[in-house]
C-alpha positions, 0 to 999 in steps of 0.5 A: 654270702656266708656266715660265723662257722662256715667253711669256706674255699678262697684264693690267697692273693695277699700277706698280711703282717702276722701270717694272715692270707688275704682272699679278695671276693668281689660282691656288688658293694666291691670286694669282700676281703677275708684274712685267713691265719698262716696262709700264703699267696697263691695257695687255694684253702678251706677255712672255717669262718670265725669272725664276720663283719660288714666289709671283712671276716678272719677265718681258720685255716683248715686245709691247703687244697692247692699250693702256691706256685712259689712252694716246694714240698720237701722232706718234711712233714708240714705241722700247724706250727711250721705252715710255711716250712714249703715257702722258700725262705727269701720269700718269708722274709720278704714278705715278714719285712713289707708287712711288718714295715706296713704295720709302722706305717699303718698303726704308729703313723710313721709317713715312711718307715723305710728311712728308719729302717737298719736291717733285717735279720735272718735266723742263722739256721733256718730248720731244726732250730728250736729248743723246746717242742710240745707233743700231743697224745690223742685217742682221736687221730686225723690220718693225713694220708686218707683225710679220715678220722680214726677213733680209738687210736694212739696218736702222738704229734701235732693238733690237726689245724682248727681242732683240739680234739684231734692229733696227726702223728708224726711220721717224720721230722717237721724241720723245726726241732731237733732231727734225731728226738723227731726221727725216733718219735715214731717207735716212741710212740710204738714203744707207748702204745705197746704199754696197753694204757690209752691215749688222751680222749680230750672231748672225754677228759680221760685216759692216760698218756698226754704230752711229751714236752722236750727242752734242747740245749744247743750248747751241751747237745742235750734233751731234757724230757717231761713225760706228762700223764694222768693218775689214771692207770698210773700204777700199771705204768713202769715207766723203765721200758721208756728210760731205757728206750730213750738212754738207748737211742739217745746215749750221752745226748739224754740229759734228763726224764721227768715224769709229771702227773696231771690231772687237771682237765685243761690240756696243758702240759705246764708241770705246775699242774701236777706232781713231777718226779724226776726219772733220770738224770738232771732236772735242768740243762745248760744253755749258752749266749754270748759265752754266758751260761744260763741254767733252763727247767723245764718250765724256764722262760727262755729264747726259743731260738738261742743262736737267732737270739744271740744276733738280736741281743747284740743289734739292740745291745749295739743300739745301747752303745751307740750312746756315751754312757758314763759311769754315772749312768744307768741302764735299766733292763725293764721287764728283765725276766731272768735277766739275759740282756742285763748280764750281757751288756754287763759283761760287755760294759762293766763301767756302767750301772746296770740295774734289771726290774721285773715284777715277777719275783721268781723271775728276779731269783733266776736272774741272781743265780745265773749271774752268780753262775756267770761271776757278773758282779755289774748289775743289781736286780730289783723285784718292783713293779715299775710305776713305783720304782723311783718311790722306792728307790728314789737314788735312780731318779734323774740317773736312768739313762738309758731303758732296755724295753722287752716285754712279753708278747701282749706288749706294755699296757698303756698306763705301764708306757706311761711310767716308763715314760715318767722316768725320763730316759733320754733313749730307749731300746725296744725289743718287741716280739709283736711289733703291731704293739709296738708300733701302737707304743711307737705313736704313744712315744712319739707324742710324749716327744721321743723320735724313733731312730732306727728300726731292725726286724729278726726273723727268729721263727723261720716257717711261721708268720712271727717276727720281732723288731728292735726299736731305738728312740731318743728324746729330743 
């Protein structure tokens, strides 16, 4: 039929949890399914084959041929990382919901999902939501008006779907950041190219200009800059042209520039690769969730959706208070990161022991400065791994009452479940940003004689195929 690396033409006549499409090819042994990444049903797409098996394959998403019926091309530009900014949002979410519910009833082994399911929640703005988008320079470009590629050119944007190599410009917004930095991009990149200094050349790991990454505070209407370049050519770059163009276009709303000089051959921006230097302005911004404050670098980890994530912070924190917490019980957040869920339910609750647990130790230093920056005095912060946690600090064995659960998208290592599991909380609360793993960590808890009670899904990336869920479980 056809094998690894092949690209291939199908029909979408299904959505699969995750954003994969699902082609159906009938052979004599029945039908041959092949899922293909950030498709929808109705759409005709080319694909490259990644993987083959006896009865499946999954393949890459090269170009939609022709649209869905149920699609409206708007305003604006379609990028790899918003493939469905033409589908209607009613039909994402519907589609995000069934799927997502299909995932518990398929890997957690709930017979019917559905009676434990509490709401869906939508993002309360569905374009120019994000706050922090990471742009590519290339002196390979793909021309999407003609389909050619265009050696030696200056290209900035998006990488083309299925290729490293190669960027699309951004000629207009793409509906998922920030509507004026996206308009005005188009001159940056005239501005950039007028300078002489080339475009990256990923396949030859040379040349000058590499990313922009823009971090938005929704709060002060802000954005703060890295420019990220190699030293290649670094001393014929005045870099004031640039601050200039962007104090001029942007006034008040530019609240930083940082120039960050890379020159490690892996095609990431992450600062820590190389030496920044701050050009303007402040080196950090301010955002806010339910009226607290956190202070974001430019390499914080922080909820690309803040106005999305206020409403999933306040379902699982309503979630918590479902419960009768005294003061003689402890909330612990697991996995606290710089601690946003633990200040809020602090600040909401300061009767209740609250402690916040990460292992990451410079993730624990961020959450003790910003709740100092909030005045929050109800909850203490431990860098320790959670397997030895009660070792430690025997104090809390017997007390935890309830665990706030929010770990990172490759979800909780079974041996990591496990002791959480140990510790004997009587309810958890369980964010999940891949709720595939967390319907694995649903049976695992189900097992070990918890019961699921409810289940809410938030629609925090509209145009892509991600959803999180929050899951509550008691012990019985």
């Amino acid at each position: 039929m056809f094998k690894r690396s092949d690209v291939i033409t199908v029909s979408i006549q299904e959505y699969a949890f995750g954003g994969k499409g699902v082609a159906k090819i009938p052979t004599e042994d029945g039908e041959y399914i092949v899922f293909v990444d950030n498709t929808f049903p109705g759409q005709e797409v080319q694909a490259r084959v990644a993987k083959k098996r006896k009865r499946f394959a999954e393949a890459k998403l090269l170009e939609v041929t022709k649209r869905s019926p149920i699609e409206k091309v708007g305003q604006f530009q379609e990028i790899s990382g918003g493939p469905y900014i033409y589908v209607p949002v009613s039909e994402q979410e519907k589609v995000k919901k069934e799927s997502t519910l299909e995932v518990f009833r398929r890997i957690g082994r709930i017979e019917n999902p559905e009676q434990y399911f509490d709401t869906f929640i939508s993002s309360p703005d569905h374009y120019f939501y994000r706050n922090k988008m990471e742009y590519s320079f290339s002196s390979i470009e793909h021309d999407r008006a003609t389909g050619e590629d265009i050696d030696d050119a200056f290209a900035l944007g998006f990488k083309r779907r299925g290729t490293w190599w190669k960027v699309e410009s951004l000629d207009k917004p793409s509906g998922m950041f920030d509507e004026q930095w996206e308009t005005i991009l188009i001159e940056i990149r005239e501005l950039l190219k007028a300078t002489g200094l080339p475009a990256w050349h990923p396949p030859q790991k040379k040349g000058f200009f590499r990313h922009i990454v823009v971090r938005k505070s929704f709060a002060q209407d802000q954005l703060l800059l890295n420019l990220v370049t190699s030293s290649e050519g670094v001393k014929k770059f005045d870099p004031t042209d640039f601050v200039e163009f962007l104090k001029e276009k942007l006034g008040k709303r530019l609240a930083g520039v940082q120039h960050t000089i890379n020159d490690n051959v892996a095609d990431r921006a992450k600062i820590e690769n190389g030496q920044c230097t701050l050009l303007y302005g402040e080196p950090v911004i301010v955002e806010k969730l339910l009226g607290l404050e956190f202070e974001i670098s430019m390499e914080s980890f922080f909820q690309t959706n803040p106005k999305c994530a206020e409403l999933l912070y306040t379902k699982a924190l309503d979630y918590v208070f479902e419960e009768n917490l005294t003061a003689s019980d402890v909330v612990m957040d697991l996995f606290c990161g710089t601690g946003t869920i633990g200040q809020i339910l602090a600040s909401k609750k300061n009767d209740v022991r609250i402690i916040g647990v990460d292992i990451v130790e410079e993730a624990i230093e961020d959450a003790k400065r910003n709740a100092d920056r909030n005045g929050i005095t109800g909850i203490d912060f431990y860098a320790a791994d959670v397997g030895k946690f009660l070792r430690e600090y025997p104090d809390f064995a017997g007390k935890i009452k309830t665990i706030i659960l929010d770990p990172p998208r490759a979800g909780i290592a079974p041996k990591t479940l496990r002791k959480v599991i140990e510790l004997g909380a009587e309810n958890i609360v369980y964010i999940s940003c891949n709720p595939s793993t967390q319907a694995r960590d649903t049976d695992t808890l189900i097992q070990e004689g918890y019961k699921l009670e409810k289940l809410s899904f938030v629609d925090q990336f509209p145009h892509t195929g991600h959803i999180e869920s929050i899951a509550k479980y008691k012990l019985k």
